[in-house]
N, CA, C and O of each residue as an XYZ file, in Angstrom:
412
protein
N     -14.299    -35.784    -14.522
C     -14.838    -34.855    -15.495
C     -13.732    -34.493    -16.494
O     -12.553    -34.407    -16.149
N     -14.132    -34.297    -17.667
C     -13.240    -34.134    -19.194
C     -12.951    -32.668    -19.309
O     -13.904    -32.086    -19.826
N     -12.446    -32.266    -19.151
C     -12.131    -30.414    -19.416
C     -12.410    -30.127    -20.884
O     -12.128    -30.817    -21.864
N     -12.839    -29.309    -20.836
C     -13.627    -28.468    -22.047
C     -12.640    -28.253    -23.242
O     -12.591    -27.070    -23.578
N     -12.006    -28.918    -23.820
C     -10.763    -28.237    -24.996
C     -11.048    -27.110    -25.839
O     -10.174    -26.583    -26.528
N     -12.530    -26.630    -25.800
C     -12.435    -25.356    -26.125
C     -11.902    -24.120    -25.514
O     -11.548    -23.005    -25.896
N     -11.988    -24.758    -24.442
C     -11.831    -23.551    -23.433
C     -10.446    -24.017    -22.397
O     -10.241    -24.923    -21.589
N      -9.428    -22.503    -23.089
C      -8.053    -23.059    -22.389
C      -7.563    -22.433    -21.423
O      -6.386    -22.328    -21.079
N      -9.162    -21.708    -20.664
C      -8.062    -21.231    -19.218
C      -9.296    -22.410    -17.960
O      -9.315    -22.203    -16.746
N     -10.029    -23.360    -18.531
C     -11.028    -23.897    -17.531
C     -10.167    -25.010    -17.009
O     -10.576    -25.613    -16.017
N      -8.733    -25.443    -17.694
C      -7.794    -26.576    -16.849
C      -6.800    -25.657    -16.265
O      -6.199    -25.966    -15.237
N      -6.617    -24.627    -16.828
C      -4.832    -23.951    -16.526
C      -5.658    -23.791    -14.623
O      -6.766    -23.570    -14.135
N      -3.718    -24.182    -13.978
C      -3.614    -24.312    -12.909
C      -2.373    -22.477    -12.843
O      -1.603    -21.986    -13.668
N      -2.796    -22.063    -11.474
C      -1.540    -21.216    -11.952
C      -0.337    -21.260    -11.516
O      -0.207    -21.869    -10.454
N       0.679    -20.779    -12.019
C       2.301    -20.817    -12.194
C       2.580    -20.379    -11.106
O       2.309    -19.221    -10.789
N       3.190    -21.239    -10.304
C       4.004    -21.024     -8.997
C       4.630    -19.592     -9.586
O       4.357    -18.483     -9.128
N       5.565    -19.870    -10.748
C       6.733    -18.546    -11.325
C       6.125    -17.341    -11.109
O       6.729    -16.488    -10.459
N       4.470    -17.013    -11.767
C       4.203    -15.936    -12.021
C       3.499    -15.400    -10.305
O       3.259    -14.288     -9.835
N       3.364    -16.673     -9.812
C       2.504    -15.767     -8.574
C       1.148    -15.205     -8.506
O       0.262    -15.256     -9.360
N       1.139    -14.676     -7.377
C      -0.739    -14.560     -6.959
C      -0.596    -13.140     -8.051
O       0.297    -12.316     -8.250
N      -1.938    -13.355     -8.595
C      -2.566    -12.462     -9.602
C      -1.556    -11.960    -10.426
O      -1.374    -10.743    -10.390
N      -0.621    -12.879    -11.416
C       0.713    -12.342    -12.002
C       1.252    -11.111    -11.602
O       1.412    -10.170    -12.379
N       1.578    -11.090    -10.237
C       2.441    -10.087     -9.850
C       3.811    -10.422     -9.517
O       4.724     -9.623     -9.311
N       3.876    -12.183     -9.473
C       5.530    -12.802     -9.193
C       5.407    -12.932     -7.391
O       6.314    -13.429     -6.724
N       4.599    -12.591     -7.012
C       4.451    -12.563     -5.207
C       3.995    -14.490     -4.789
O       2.984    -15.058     -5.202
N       4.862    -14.993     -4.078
C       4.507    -15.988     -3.493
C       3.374    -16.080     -2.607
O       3.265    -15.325     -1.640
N       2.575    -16.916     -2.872
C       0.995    -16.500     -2.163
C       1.343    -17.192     -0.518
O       0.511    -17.056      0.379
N       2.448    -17.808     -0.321
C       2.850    -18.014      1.375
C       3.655    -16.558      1.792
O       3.809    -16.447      3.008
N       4.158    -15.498      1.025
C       4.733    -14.803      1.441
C       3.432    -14.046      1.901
O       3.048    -13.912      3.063
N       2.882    -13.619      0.853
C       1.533    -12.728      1.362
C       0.676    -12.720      2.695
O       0.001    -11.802      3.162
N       0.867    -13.858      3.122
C       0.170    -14.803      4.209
C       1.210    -14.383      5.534
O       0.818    -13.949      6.617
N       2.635    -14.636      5.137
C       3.065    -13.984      6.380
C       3.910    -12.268      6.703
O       4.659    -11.951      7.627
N       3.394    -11.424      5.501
C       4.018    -10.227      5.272
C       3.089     -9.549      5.987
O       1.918     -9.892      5.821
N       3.482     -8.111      7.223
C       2.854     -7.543      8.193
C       3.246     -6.000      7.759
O       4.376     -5.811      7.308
N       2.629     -5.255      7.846
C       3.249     -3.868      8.071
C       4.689     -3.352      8.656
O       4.646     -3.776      9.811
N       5.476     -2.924      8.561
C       6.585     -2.674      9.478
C       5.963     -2.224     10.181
O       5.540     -3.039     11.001
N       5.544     -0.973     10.366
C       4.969     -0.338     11.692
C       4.023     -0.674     12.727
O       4.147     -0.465     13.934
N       3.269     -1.102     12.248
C       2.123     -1.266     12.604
C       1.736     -2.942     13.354
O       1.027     -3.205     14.325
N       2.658     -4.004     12.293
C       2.751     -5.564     12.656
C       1.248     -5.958     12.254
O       0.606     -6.954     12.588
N       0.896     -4.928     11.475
C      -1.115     -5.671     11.230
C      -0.709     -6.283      9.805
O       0.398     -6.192      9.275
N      -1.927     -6.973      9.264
C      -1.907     -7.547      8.266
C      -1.586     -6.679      6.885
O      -1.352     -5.479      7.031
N      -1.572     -7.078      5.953
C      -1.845     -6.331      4.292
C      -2.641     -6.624      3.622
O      -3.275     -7.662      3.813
N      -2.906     -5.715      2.494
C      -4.438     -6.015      1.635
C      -3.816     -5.666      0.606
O      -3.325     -4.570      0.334
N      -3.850     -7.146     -0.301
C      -3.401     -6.975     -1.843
C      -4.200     -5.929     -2.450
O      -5.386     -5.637     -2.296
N      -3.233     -5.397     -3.219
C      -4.238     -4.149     -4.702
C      -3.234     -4.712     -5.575
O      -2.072     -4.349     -5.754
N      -4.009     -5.839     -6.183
C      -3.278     -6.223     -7.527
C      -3.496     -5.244     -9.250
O      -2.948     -4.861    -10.284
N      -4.327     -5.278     -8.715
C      -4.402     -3.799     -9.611
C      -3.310     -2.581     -9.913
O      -2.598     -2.348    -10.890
N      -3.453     -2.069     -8.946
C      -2.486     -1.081     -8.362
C      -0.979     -2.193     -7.995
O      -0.107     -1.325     -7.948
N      -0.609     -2.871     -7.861
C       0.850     -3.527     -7.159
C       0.979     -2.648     -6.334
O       1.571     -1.590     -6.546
N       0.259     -3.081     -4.925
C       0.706     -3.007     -3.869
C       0.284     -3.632     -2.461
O      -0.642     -4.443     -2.462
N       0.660     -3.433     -1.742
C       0.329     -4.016     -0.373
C      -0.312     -2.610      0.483
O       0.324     -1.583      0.723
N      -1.552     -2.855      0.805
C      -2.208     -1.333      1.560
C      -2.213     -1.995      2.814
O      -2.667     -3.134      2.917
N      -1.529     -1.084      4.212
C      -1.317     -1.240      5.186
C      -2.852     -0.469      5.466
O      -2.876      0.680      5.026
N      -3.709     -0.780      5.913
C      -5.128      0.290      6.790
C      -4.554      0.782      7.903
O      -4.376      1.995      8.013
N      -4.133     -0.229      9.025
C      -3.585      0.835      9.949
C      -2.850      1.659      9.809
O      -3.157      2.605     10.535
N      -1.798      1.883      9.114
C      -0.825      2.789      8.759
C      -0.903      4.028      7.691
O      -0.153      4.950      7.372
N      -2.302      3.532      7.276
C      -2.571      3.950      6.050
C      -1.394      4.448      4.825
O      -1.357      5.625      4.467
N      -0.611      3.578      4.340
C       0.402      3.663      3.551
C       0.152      2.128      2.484
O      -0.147      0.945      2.647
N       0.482      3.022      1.412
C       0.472      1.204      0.327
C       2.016      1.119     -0.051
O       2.646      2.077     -0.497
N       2.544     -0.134      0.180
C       3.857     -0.946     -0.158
C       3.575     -0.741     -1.702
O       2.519     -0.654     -2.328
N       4.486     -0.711     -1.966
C       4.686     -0.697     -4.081
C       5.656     -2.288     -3.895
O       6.609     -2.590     -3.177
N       4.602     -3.277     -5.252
C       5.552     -3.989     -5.248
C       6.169     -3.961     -6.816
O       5.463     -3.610     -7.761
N       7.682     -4.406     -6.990
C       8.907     -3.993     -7.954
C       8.892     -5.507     -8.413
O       9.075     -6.361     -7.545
N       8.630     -5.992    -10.072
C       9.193     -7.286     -9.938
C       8.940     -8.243     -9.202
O       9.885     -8.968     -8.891
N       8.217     -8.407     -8.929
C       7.497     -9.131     -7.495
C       8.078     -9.477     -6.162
O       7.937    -10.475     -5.456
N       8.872     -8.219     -5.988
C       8.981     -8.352     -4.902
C       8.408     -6.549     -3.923
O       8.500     -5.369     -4.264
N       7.991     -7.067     -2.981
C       7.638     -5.929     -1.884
C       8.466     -5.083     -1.113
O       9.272     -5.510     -0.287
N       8.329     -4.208     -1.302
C       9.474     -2.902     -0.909
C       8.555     -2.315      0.470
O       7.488     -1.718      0.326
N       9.070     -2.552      1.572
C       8.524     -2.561      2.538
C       9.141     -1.786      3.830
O       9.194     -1.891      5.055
N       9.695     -0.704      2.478
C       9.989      0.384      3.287
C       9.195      1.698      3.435
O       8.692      2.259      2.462
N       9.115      2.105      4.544
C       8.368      3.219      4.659
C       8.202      4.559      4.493
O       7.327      5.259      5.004
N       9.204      4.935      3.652
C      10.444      6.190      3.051
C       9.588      5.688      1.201
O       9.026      6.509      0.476
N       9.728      4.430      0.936
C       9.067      4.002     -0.421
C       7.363      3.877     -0.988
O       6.727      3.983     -2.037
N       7.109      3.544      0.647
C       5.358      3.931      0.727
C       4.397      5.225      0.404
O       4.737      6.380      0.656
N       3.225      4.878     -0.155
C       2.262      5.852     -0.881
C       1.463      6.269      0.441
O       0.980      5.283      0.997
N       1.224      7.392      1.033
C      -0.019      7.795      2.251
C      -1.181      7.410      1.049
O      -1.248      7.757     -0.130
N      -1.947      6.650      1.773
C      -3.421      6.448      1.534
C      -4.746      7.163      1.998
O      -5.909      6.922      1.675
N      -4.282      8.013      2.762
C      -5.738      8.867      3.103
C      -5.388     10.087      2.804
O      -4.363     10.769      2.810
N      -7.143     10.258      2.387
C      -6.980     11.575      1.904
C      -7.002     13.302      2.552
O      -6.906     14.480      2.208
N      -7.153     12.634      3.422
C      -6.756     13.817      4.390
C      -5.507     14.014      5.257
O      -5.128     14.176      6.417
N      -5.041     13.885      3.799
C      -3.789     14.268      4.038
C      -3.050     15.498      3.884
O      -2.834     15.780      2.706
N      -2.419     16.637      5.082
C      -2.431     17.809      4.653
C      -1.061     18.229      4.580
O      -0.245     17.404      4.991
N      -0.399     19.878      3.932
C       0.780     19.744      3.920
C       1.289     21.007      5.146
O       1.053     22.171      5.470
N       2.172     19.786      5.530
C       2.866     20.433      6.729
C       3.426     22.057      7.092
O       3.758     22.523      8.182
N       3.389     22.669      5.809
C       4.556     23.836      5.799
C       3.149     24.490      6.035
O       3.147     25.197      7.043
N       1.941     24.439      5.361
C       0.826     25.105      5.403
C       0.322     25.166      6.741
O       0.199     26.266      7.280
N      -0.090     23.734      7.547
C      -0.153     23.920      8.321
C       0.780     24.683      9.728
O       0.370     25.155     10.788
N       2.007     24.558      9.229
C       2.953     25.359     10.588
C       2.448     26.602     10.145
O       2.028     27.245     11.107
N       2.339     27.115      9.210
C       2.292     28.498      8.508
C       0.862     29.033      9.150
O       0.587     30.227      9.028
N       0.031     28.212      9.779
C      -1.150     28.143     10.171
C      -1.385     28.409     11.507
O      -2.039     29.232     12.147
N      -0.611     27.411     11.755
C      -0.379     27.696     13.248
C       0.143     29.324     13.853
O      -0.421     29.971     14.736
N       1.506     29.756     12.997
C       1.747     30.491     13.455
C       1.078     31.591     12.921
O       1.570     32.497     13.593
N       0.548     31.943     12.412
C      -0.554     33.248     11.959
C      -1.566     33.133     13.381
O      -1.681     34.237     13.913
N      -2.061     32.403     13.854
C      -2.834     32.103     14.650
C      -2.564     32.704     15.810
O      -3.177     33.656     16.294
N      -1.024     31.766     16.550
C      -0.632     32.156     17.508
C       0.070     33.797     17.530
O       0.717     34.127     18.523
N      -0.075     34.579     16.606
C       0.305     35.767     16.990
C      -0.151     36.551     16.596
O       0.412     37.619     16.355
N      -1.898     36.182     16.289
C      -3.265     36.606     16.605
C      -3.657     36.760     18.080
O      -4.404     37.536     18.676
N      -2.956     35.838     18.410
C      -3.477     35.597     20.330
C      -2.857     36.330     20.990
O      -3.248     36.969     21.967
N      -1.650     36.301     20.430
C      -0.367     37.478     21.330
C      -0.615     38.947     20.966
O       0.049     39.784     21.578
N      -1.383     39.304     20.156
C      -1.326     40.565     19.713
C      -0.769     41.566     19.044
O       0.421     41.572     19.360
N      -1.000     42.433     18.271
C      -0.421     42.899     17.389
C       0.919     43.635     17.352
O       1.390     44.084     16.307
N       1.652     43.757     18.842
C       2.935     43.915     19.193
C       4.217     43.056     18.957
O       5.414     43.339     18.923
N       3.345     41.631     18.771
C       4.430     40.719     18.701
C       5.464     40.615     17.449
O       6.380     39.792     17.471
């Protein structure tokens, strides 16, 4: 079959250089890149550049195409996600509800 010369993305093959969905990511790396924590798979967001861990619920940011796959650099992905100081602050209003008003 003759490829269409009007049409110049119906032959283009894509560029090893640029990588899966021009993000520069080697599409064999993707294949064997795991969560640190977790050792489960990843789910491209080429959109977003990143790697979303589900079990861990954290997304990898990738830089330049490469994956930063540290967990100090990772986005929390769920949204129930709450903040800690509130909750201790929570806790302890609580617990000295229970103890009584002497405490």
């Amino acid at each position: 079959m003759v490829p269409d010369t009007d049409d110049p993305e119906a032959d283009r093959t894509p560029d090893p250089a640029v990588g899966h969905s021009g993000l520069g990511i080697d599409p064999k790396l993707l294949e064997i890149l795991v969560c640190p924590l977790t050792k489960q798979p990843l789910r491209l967001e080429a959109e977003a550049g990143e790697l979303v861990s589900e079990a861990a619920k954290l997304a990898f940011p990738i830089r330049q195409g490469v994956p930063i796959m540290l967990v100090d650099e990772a986005r929390r992905t769920d949204t129930a996600f709450t903040d800690p100081v509130a909750e201790g602050a929570e806790a302890l209003g609580a617990a000295k509800t229970k103890a009584g008003p002497d405490s």
